[in-house]
C-alpha positions as CSV (number, residue, x, y, z in Angstrom):
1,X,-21.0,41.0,-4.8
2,X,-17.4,41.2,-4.7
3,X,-15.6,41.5,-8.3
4,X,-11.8,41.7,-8.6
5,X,-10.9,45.2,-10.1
6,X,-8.1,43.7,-12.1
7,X,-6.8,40.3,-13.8
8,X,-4.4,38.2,-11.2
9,X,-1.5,37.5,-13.5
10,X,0.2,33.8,-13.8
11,X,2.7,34.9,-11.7
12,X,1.0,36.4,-9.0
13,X,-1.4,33.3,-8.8
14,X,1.5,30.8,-8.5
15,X,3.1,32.6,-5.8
16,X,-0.1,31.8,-4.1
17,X,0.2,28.0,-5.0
18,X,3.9,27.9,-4.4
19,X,3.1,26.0,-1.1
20,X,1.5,23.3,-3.1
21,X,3.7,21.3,-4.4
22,X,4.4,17.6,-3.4
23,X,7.1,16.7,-1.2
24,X,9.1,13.4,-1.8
25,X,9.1,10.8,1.3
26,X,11.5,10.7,3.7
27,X,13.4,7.3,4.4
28,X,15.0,6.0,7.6
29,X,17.2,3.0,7.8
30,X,16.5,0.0,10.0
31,X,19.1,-0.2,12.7
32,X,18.7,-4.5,12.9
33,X,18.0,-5.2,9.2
34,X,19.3,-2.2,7.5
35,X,17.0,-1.8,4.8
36,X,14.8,1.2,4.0
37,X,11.9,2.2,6.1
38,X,9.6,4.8,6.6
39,X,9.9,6.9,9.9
40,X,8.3,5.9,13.4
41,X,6.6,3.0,11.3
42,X,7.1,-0.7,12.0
43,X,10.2,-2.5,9.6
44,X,8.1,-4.5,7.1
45,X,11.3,-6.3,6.4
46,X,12.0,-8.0,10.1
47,X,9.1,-6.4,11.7
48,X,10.6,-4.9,14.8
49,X,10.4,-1.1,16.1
50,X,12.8,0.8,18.6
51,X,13.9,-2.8,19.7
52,X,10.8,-4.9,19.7
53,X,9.3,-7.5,17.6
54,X,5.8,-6.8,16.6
55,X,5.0,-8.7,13.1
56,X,7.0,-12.3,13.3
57,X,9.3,-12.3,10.4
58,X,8.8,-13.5,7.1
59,X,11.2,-16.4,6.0
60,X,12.5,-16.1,2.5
């Protein structure tokens, strides 16, 4: 069986985890509502993407 001949130290183990960490999203901006939206998604404000309607839009 395999046994490590020495202890890992704290640093050596998080330079192994340094990939790990969360990444925050990444907004686009709407180019016929201008509000926030995530990319190559559909606007959930107006509902449109690259051009077309998909949802019908909500009336406020």
């Amino acid at each position: 069986m395999a046994v490590p001949k020495r202890k890992s130290s704290k640093s050596r183990s998080g330079k192994r985890r340094a990939h790990k960490h969360l990444k925050a999203l990444s907004f686009s901006v709407c180019p016929r509502c201008k509000s926030p939206k995530l990319p190559h998604r559909i606007c959930p404000s107006c509902g449109t993407y690259r051009g077309k309607e998909f949802l019908p839009a909500e009336e406020v």
